[in-house]
C-alpha positions in Angstrom: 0.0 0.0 0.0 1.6 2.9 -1.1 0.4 6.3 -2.0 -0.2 7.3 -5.7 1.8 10.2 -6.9 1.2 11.7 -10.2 2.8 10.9 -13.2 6.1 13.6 -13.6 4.4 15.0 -17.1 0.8 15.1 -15.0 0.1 17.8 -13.5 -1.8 17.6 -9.8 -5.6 17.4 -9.6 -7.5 20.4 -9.0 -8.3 21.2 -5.2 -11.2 22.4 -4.1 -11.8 26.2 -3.1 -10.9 26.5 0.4 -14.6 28.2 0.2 -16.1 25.3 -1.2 -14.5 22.9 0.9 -15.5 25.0 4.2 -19.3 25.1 2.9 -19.2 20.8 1.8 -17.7 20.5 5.5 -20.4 22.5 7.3 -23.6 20.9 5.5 -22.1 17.9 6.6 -21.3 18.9 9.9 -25.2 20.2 9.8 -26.7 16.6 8.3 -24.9 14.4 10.9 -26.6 17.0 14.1 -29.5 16.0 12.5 -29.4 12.6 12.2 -27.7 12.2 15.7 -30.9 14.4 17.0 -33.6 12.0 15.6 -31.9 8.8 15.8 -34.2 6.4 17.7 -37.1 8.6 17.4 -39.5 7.9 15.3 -42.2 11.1 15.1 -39.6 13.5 15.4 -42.0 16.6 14.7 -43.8 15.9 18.1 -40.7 15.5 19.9 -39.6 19.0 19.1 -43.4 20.2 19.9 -42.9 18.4 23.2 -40.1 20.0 23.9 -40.8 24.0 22.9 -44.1 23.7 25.0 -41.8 22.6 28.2 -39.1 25.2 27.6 -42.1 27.5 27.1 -43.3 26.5 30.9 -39.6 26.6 32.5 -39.9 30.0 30.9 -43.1 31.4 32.3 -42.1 29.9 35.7 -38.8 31.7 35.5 -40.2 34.7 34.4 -43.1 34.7 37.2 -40.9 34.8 40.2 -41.4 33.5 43.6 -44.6 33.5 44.8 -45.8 36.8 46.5 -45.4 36.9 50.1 -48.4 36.7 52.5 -49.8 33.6 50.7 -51.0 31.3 53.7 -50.9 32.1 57.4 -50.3 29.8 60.1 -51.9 30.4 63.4 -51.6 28.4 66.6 -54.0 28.5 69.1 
């Protein structure tokens, strides 16, 4: 196994623009967060429904603050 140099009257095959090679990596990079997102699930739409509505609550319970003081009052007697 050895690695395959070009011909000396051959000239080296065209690289790719450092652009074009950046964009290829990130759709890649893109398609495999994907996959690895949905794998095992199989309705993925409602998962991601699921899980807006509960970051939607965590949100209104962080906006709301603690409860207002005065609420229930003990006595003893």
């Amino acid at each position: 196994m050895g690695l395959c140099f070009p011909c000396p009257g051959e000239s080296a095959p065209p690289t790719p623009d450092l652009e074009e090679k950046r964009a290829k990596l990130a759709e890649a990079a893109e398609r495999r967060q994907k996959e690895a997102a949905s794998r095992g699930i199989l309705d993925v739409q409602s998962v991601q429904e699921k899980r807006k509505k509960k970051e939607k609550i965590e949100k209104q319970i962080a906006t709301s603050g603690p409860p207002p003081e005065g609420g229930l009052k003990w006595t003893v007697s």
